[in-house]
N, C-alpha and C positions, 0 to 999 in steps of 0.2 A: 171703653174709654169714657173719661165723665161728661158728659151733655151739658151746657147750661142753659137753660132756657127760660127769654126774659118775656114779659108782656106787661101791659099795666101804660104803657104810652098814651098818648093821646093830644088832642089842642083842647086847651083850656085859656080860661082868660086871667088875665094878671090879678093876683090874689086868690086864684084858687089853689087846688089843691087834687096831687093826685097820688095813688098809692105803686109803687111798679116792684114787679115780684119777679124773683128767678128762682126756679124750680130746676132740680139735679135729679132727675129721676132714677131709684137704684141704688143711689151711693150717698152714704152719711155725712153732709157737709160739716160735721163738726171736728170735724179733722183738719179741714182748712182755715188759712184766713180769708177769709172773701171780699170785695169790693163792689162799690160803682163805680162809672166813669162815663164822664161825658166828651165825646168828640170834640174840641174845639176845630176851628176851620184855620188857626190860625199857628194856634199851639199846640196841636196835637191832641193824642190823648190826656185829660187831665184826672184825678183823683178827685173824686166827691167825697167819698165817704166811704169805710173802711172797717170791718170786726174782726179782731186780733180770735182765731183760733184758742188760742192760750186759754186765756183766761176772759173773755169778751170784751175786752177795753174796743170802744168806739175811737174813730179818729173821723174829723169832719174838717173841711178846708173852711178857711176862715166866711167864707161866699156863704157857706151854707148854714152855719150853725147857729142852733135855735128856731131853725126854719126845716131842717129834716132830721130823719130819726131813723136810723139801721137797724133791722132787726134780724132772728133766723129762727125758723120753728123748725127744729130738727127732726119733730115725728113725721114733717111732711115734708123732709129737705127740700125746705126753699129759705129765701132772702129775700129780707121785703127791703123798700127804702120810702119811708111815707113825708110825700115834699107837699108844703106848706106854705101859704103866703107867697108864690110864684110868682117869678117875676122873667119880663120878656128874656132877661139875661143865660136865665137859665136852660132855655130852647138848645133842645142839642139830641145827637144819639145816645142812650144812656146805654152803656156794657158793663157786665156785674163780670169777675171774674173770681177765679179759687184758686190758692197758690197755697202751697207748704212754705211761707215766708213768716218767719219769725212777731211780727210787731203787724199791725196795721195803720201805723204811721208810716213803716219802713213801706209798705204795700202801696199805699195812697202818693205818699211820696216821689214814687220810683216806678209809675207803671209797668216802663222795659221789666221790672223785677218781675214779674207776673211769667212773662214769654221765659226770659233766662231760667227761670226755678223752678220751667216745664211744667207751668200752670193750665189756666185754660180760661178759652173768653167766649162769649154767649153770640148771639149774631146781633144783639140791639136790638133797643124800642126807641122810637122817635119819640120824644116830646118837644111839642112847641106850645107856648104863650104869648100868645096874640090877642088883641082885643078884635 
């Protein structure tokens, strides 16, 4: 079964910057579309950002973009998500997941879509921003 496993968390202070990686040990994440997500306490799971399997179209919530940037090095199945210019808002548990879901809009979108399409989700890394 595929493992995800995140690290790369941490407290940083507002305006910086941190890089957080999931690593799939074993299995070729380019088969999937993959994700982050940050816990909200309020709203749930939400979609940060998001790389379409397909053909690698990025999708990025409006909160984020211009300010993070998804990647995936597939000779060393992992996903990175390198966030920038931090801000307190963005404190939260971040979870990367991999799903055979068509778009990563549709992924980012629709978390539940992740669990439904017998995807699979990492245990978290904590970032907070704090001064």
């Amino acid at each position: 079964q595929l493992q995800l496993v995140e690290s790369g968390g941490d407290l940083v202070q507002p305006g910086g910057s941190l890089r957080l990686s999931c690593a799939a040990p074993g299995f070729d994440l380019d088969y999937y579309t993959i994700g982050w997500f940050r816990q909200d306490p309020e709203k749930g799971r939400q979609g940060v950002s998001c790389l379409s399997s397909k053909d690698d179209t990025p999708y990025y919530t409006d909160f984020v973009k211009g300010r993070f940037t998804i990647s995936r090095d597939n000779a060393k199945n992992t996903v990175y998500l390198q966030m920038n210019s931090l801000k307190p808002e963005d404190t939260g548990l971040y979870y990367c997941a991999a799903a055979g879901i068509t778009t990563a809009q549709a992924m980012c979108r629709t978390p539940l879509s992740v669990s439904i399409s017998g995807g699979y989700w990492g245990q978290g890394t904590q970032v907070t921003v704090s001064s």
